[in-house]
N, C-alpha and C positions, 0 to 999 in steps of 0.2 A: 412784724416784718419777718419776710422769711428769707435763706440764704440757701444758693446753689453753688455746692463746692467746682471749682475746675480743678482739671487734673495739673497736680504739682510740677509737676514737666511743665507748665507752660508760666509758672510764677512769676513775677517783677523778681531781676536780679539787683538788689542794689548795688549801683558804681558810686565812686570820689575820683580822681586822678586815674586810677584804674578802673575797668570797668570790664564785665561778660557782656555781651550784648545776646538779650532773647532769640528766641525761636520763631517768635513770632512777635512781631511791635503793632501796636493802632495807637490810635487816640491815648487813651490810656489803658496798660494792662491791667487785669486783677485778677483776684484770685477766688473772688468771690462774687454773687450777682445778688444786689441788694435789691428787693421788688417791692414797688409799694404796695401794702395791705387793700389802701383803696381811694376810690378817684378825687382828685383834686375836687372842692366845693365851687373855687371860683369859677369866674364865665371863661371863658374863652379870650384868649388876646384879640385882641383886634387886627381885621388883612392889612393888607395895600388898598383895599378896596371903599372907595369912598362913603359906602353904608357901614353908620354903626352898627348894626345888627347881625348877628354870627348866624349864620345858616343854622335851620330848625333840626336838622339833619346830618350827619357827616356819619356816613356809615364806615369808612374803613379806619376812622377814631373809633368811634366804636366798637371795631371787632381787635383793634389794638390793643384797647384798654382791658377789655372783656378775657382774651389771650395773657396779657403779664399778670392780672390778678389771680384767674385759675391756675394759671400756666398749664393750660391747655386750649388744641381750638382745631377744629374738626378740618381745617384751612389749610393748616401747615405749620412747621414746627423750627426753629433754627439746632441744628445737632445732629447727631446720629441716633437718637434717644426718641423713636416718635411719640411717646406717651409724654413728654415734657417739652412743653412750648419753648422755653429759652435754656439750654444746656452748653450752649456753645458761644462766646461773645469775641472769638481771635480771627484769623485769616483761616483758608484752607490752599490745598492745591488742584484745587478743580480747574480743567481746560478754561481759558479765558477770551469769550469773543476777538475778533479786531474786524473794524469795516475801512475799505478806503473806499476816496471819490478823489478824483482826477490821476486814478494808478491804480494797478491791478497786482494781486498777489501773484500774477505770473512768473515772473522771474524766480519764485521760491520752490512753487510747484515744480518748474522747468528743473530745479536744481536738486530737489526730493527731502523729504524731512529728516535734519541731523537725526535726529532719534531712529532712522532706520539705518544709522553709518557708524559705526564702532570708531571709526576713528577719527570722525569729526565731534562725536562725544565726549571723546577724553582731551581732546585739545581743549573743548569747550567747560570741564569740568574737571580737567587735571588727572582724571580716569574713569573709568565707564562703568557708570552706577548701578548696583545691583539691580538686574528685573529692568533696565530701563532704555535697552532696546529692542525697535518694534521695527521688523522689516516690512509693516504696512502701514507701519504709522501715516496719516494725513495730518499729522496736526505738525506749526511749526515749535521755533522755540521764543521767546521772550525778545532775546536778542536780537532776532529779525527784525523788530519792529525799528532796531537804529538801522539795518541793512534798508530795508525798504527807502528812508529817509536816506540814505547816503546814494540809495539808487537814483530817487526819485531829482535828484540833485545834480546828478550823469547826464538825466535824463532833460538836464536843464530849464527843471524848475526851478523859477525864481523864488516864490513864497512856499516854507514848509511848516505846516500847522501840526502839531501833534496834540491832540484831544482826550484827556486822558479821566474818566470819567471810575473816579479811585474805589475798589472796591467791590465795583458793578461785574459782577458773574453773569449767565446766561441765565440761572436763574432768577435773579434780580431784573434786569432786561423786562423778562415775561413777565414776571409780575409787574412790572409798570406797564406795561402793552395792555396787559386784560383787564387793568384797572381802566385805562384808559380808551379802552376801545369798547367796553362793556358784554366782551366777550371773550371764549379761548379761541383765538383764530390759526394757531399753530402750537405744537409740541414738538417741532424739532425745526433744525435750521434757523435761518436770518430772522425771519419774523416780518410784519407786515402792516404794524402799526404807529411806531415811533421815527421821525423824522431820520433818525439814524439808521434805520432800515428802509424805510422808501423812499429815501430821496434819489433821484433819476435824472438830474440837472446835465450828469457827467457821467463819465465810465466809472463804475463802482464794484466793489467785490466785497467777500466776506470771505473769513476761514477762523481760525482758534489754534491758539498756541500754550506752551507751557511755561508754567511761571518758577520754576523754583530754585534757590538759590545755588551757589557753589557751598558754601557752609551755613549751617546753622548759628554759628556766631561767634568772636573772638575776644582774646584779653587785646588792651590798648592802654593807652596813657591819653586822654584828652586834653593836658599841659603841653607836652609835650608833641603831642602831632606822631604819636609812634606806635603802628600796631607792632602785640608783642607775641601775638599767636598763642596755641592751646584753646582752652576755651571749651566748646561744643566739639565734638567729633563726629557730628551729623552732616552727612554730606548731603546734597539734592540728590534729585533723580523721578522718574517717573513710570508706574509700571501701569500702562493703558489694561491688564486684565483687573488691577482693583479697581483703578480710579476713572476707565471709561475711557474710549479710545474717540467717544465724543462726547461734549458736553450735557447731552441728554441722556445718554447712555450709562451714568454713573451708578455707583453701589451706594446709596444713600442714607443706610444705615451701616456699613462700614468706618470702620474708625482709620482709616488707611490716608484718606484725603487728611485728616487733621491733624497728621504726624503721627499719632499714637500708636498705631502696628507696630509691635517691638519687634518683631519679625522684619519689618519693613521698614524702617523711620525714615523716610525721607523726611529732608527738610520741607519746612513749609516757610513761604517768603513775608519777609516782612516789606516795610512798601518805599525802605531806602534801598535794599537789593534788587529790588524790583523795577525802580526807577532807574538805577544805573544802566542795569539791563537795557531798557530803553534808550535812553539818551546819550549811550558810550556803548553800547555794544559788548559790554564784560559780565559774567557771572562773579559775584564775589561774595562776601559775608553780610549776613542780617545785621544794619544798622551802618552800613556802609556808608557814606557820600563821596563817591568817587576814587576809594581807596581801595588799593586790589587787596587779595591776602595777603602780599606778601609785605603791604606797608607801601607801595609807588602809588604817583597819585596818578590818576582817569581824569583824560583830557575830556570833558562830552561834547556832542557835535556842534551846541552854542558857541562854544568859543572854538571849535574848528571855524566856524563859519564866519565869526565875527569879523575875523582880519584883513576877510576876503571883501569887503564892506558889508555884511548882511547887517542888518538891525535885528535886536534880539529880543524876545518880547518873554512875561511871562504872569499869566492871569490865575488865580484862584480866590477861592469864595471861602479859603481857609489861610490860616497866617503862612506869609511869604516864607520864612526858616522851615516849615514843616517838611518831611522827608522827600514826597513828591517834587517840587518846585524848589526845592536846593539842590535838586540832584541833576535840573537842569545845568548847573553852572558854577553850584562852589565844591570846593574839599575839605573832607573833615572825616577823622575816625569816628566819629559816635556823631549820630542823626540828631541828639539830643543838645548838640551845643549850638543853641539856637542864634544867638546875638553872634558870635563869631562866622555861622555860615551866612549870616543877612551882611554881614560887615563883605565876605566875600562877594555876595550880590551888590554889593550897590560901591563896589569899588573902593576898599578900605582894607588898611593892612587889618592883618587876621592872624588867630592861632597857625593856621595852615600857611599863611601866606605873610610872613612877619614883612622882609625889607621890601619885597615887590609885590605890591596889592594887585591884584586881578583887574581887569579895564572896567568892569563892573555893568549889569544888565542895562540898556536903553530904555525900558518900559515894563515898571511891575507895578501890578494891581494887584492887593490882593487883602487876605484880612490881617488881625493881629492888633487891631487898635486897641486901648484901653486898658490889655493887659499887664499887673505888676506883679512884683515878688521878691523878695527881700533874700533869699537865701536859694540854690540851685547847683548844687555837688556836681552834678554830671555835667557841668557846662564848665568847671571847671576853676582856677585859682582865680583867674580874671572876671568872672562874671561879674557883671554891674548891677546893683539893687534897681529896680525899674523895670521896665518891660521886658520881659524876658525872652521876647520874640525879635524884638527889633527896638535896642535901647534907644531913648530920647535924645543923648548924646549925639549920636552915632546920626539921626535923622536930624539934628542941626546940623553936624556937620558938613551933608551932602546937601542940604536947601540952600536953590540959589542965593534965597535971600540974605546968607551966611559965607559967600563965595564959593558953594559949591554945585554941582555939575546938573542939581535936580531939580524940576518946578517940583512942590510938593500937595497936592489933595488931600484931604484929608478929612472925616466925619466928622461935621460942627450941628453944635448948637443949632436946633431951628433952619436947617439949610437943606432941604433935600438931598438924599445921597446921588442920582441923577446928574441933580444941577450940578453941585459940585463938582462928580469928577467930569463930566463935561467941559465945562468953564477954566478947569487945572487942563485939562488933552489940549483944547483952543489954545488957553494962553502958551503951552509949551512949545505949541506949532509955531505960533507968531514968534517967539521970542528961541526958537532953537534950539532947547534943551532938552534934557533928558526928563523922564515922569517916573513921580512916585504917586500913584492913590492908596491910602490905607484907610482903612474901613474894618467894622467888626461891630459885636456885641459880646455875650456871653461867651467866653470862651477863646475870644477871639477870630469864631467864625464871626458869618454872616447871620442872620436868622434863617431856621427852618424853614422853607417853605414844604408845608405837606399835601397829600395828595389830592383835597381837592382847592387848593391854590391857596389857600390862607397860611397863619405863619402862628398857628395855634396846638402845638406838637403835646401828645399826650405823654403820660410819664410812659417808661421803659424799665428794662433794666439794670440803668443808668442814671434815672431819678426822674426830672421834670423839670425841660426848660421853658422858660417863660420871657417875653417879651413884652416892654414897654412899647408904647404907639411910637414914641422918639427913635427904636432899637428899629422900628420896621422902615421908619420914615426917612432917617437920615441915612441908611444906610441902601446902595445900589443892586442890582441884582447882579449875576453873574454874568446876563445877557449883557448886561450896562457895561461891567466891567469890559468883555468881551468887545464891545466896539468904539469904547474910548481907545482901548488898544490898537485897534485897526484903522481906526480915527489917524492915528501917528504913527504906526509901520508904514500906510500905503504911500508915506511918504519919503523912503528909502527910496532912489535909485536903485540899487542894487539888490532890492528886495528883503525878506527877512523872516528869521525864524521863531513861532511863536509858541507856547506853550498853553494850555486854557485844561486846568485843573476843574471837576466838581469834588470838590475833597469831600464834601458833605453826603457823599454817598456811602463812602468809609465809616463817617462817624456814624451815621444813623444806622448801618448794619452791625456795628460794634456794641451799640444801645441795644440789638434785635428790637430795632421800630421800624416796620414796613411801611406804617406808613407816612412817616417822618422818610421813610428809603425812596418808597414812589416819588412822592414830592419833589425828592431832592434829583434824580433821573428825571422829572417831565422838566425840570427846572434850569438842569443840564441839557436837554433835548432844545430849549427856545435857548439855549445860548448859542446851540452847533446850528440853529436856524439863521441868527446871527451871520455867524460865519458864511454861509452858501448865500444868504441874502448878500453878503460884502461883497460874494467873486462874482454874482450874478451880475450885479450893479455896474461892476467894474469891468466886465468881461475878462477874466482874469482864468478860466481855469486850463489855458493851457499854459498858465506860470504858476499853476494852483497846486497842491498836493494837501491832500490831509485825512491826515490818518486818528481813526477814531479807536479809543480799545479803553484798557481796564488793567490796573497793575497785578492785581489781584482778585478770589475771590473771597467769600465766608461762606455762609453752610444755612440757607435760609431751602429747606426742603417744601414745596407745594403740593400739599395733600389732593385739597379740591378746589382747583381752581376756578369754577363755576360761585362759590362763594364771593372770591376777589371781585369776578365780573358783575356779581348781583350789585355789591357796593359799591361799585365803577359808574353803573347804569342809576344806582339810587342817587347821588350824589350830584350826576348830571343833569339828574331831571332836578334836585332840588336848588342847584345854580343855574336854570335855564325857567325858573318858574316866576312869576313876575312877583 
C-alpha cells in the first residue's frame, strides 16, 4: 500500500466541547491518501438493471482503476502536481458555475460585480482582501445566489428551487458532458450537452461566482452553542490574476486555488460556509451552520419564507444533518453536531434552540439510514449512542404514529426504495402531514451510481465501495427522491421552497473517482429533469424559479480529454449492444 502525504495546513483538528474548525471540511478529512495496491478480484455489484450480467466493458472503470494504482494517467490528474494522478483529496477556490431557468442573472450584471467595489467588499468580508479586487471582474459572489432567490421572490415567484449539485466545478461539469456526449464539444463557457446546459423550456442564463469564506475557521464550544473566536487568521478573498478571472482560464498547476500560497492564503471554503452563503446571504467561518463570527444566529430564507405560508422542502442523496441541507434551516457552531442540527430540522428542541424548537422542515428526503456509533466528541455532551445523523429516538418522536407531526418512509426489508417513498408522499397527502423519507447504505448515502449507469464504483483513494443487490434495490434514486417531494409541495397554496442536494458529487471528488464523479452529475442531471419535467406538466414556470450551481469546487485538472470521450463513446456502444 502506498501513502500520499497532504500538506499539514490542511490536517483534521481534533475538537471535544471546544473545537478549531478546518480550512477546509468534506466527507472526511485526512492526511493521508491510502491507494489500493490492486484491483478488487470480485465481479462487479450488480445495476438497477434487470440483467444479471455486468457489461463486458466499462472503460471509464477502467481508466479509474488503471489511474489510482499507477497514479498516473495521460487524462488528467486531481492536484496541482501533474506527474501524480491523486495529490489533492480537499475543496479548492476555483470560480463556480450557476445556471438559472425561469430568471436571468440580470439584475446582478445591471448592478456590477462586488469584487470590482472596494466597499461593497468589506461590508461583505469585514475588509477588503488582499489582491481581491478586480475592476473588471465578471464574475459574481456566492452570496448572490440568496440575492437572486430573494429577487426572484419580488419577482413574485411562487416556487423556489435551489439545486445545489455539492462539489461540481466547471471542470467536473465537462467531464461529465464528454463522457457523456462522446466527445469535446466546448472548452469554455455553458457547455452543450448536459440537461443543465441545454435545457430551453424557459428563460435561462449562465455566469460563475466566487466561493470563499469570511474565515478560515474558529474556536467554539459545541455544549454550549458559543463561538469563542481566534482560531485561523485566514481570511477569504480572491485574486482573479492567480486563480482566473474565468473558470477555464485558471493556473492549474498553481498552488493558489488550494490555499497554500503563503504569499496569498486565501481561505478556501468548506461546504457549511458555503451553504450559508447560499441560503442566508452571509460570508462567515468554515464549519458554520448559520452562525456569523461573531456568535448571532442566520436566519436563512426557509424559514424567512416559511411564515409567509411557503412549504419548505429539502432533498439529498446524502444524510439530512450533513453541512449542505442543514444549512438550509438549522443553527449550530460546528457542522459536525449532526443529531442536534436534524433535531433542529425536524422541529425538536436542540443544543441551538433549547426552550423554543424551530417550526421544523415540511418535507426531507434524504439519506442517513442505518448509520451507528457509540462515541462522537464533536457533537458534544449530549450525543446519543445510535445513529449519529439522525438518532432513532428523535425519529419516534416526530412519527405520527407516536403523535408526532411526520408520516415517516423509510428503507425496508424487500420493499423497493421507489415504492416505498411513494406510498409514505401518497399517504402523507391523504392524511396531512408532514414527510420524512430516509433512505441510505454505506455511509449513509445513497449508492454510487457510476458513469456508465450501474452502481459498481471502483476503488479510489478512499478504498472501495461495494453494494449489496438489497443496498441498490431498496434504496430510491435522487430523481425518486426529487418528485416524491414535488408530489407534496405542489400542494401548498401558497407555494414553496425546495432544496435538491447531489451531495454525491462531493464525495466521489473527495475519493478523486471520476468516475464514481460522472455518475453521480448524470445522476443529478435526471433528477433536475425531474424538476422541468414537474413545471412543464404543471405549466408553472411563471411561478417557477430555479437556480442550479455548486457550493464548491476540488481540483480534478483534464489533460486529454479526447480519452474521457473515447470511454464515453466505448461504453455507449457497449450498453446499446444487444
Amino acid at each position: 500500500m502506498r501513502f500520499f502525504l497532504l500538506p499539514l495546513s490542511f490536517a483534521l483538528i481534533a475538537t471535544s466541547s471546544v473545537g478549531l474548525t478546518q480550512a477546509c471540511y468534506g466527507k472526511d478529512t485526512v492526511v493521508s491518501v491510502a491507494v489500493a495496491a490492486e484491483a478488487s478480484s470480485k465481479s462487479p455489484t450488480p445495476s438497477r438493471s434487470t440483467d444479471p450480467v455486468s457489461p463486458p466493458v466499462d472503460s471509464m472503470r477502467e481508466l479509474q482503476s488503471e489511474a489510482i494504482k499507477k497514479q498516473s494517467a495521460s487524462w488528467g490528474h486531481w492536484g496541482h502536481i501533474p506527474s501524480r494522478y491523486s495529490t489533492w483529496l480537499n475543496h479548492s477556490n476555483r470560480l463556480i458555475p450557476i445556471y438559472t431557468f425561469g430568471i436571468t442573472l440580470d439584475p446582478l450584471r445591471e448592478e456590477g460585480s462586488i469584487y470590482s467595489d472596494p466597499a461593497r467588499l468589506e461590508k461583505l468580508y469585514g475588509s477588503v482582501p488582499k489582491a481581491t479586487v478586480n475592476p473588471t471582474a465578471a464574475y459574481f459572489d456566492q452570496t448572490d445566489v440568496y440575492r437572486l432567490q430573494k429577487i426572484a421572490i419580488e419577482q413574485g415567484r411562487k416556487n423556489i428551487i435551489l439545486f445545489v449539485f455539492d462539489g461540481m466545478d466547471w471542470q467536473t461539469t465537462r467531464a461529465a458532458a464528454i463522457y457523456k456526449s462522446g466527445k469535446v464539444s466546448y472548452d469554455t463557457g455553458r457547455g452543450d450537452v448536459l440537461s443543465i446546459q441545454n435545457y430551453r423550456g424557459t428563460k435561462t442564463d449562465f455566469g460563475f461566482f466566487c466561493t470563499s469564506p469570511r474565515l478560515g475557521g474558529t474556536k467554539f464550544d459545541v455544549n454550549s452553542q458559543v463561538v469563542l473566536g481566534g482560531g485561523s487568521d485566514a481570511s477569504g478573498g480572491y485574486n482573479a490574476k492567480r486563480g482566473g478571472a474565468y473558470p477555464w482560464l485558471e493556473q492549474s498547476n498553481s498552488d493558489y486555488l488550494l490555499g497554500l500560497d503563503r504569499s496569498e492564503p486565501h481561505s478556501v471554503t468548506d461546504s457549511a460556509a458555503s451553504a450559508v452563503s447560499m441560503t442566508a446571504g452571509v460570508k462567515t467561518y468554515n464549519g458554520s451552520i448559520n452562525y456569523t463570527v461573531d456568535g448571532e444566529h442566520i436566519v436563512p430564507i426557509a424559514r424567512e419564507l416559511q411564515p409567509q405560508g411557503f412549504k419548505i422542502g429539502v432533498v439529498s442523496n446524502v444524510p439530512l444533518s450533513h453541512a449542505t441541507p442543514a444549512a438550509a434551516y438549522a443553527n449550530n457552531v460546528a457542522r459536525y453536531d449532526y443529531q442536534d442540527i436534524a433535531r433542529d430540522m425536524v422541529g425538536l428542541r436542540s443544543a441551538s434552540h433549547r426552550d423554543k424548537p424551530l417550526e421544523g422542515i415540511d418535507v426531507i428526503i434524504s439519506g442517513g439510514w442505518g448509520e451507528g456509533k457509540d462515541k462522537d466528541a464533536a457533537q458534544g455532551d449530549n450525543f446519543a449512542q445510535g445513529n449519529r445523523y439522525f438518532h432513532e429516538s428523535d425519529r419516534h418522536a416526530i412519527d405520527r404514529k407516536n403523535g408526532g407531526k411526520y408520516t415517516v418512509a423509510q428503507r425496508t426489508p424487500g420493499v423497493a426504495g421507489r415504492v416505498g417513498l411513494m406510498k409514505g408522499a401518497d399517504q402523507a397527502i391523504r392524511e396531512g402531514t408532514r414527510f420524512l423519507g430516509f433512505y441510505g447504505a454505506t455511509g449513509g448515502h445513497l449508492p454510487y451510481q457510476t458513469a456508465d449507469g450501474n452502481f459498481n464504483p471502483t476503488f479510489d483513494a478512499k478504498g472501495t465501495e461495494k453494494y449489496s443487490q438489497a443496498d441498490i434495490d431498496e434504496n430510491p434514486t435522487l430523481a425518486d427522491m426529487t418528485e416524491a417531494a414535488l408530489k407534496i409541495l405542489e400542494k401548498s397554496e401558497n407555494g414553496f421552497w425546495l432544496m435538491v442536494e447531489a451531495g454525491d458529487v462531493d464525495w466521489a471528488n473527495h475519493a478523486n473517482n471520476l468516475d464514481s464523479s460522472i455518475g453521480a452529475v448524470l445522476s443529478g442531471d435526471a433528477a433536475f429533469d425531474t424538476l422541468v419535467n414537474w413545471v412543464q406538466r404543471t405549466e408553472g414556470w411563471d411561478d417557477t424559479a430555479i437556480i442550479v450551481t455548486s457550493d464548491h469546487g476540488h481540483f480534478l485538472v483534464i489533460d486529454d480529454a479526447e480519452v474521457i470521450a473515447d470511454a464515453g463513446r466505448a461504453d455507449r456502444q457497449t450498453v446499446s449492444a444487444p
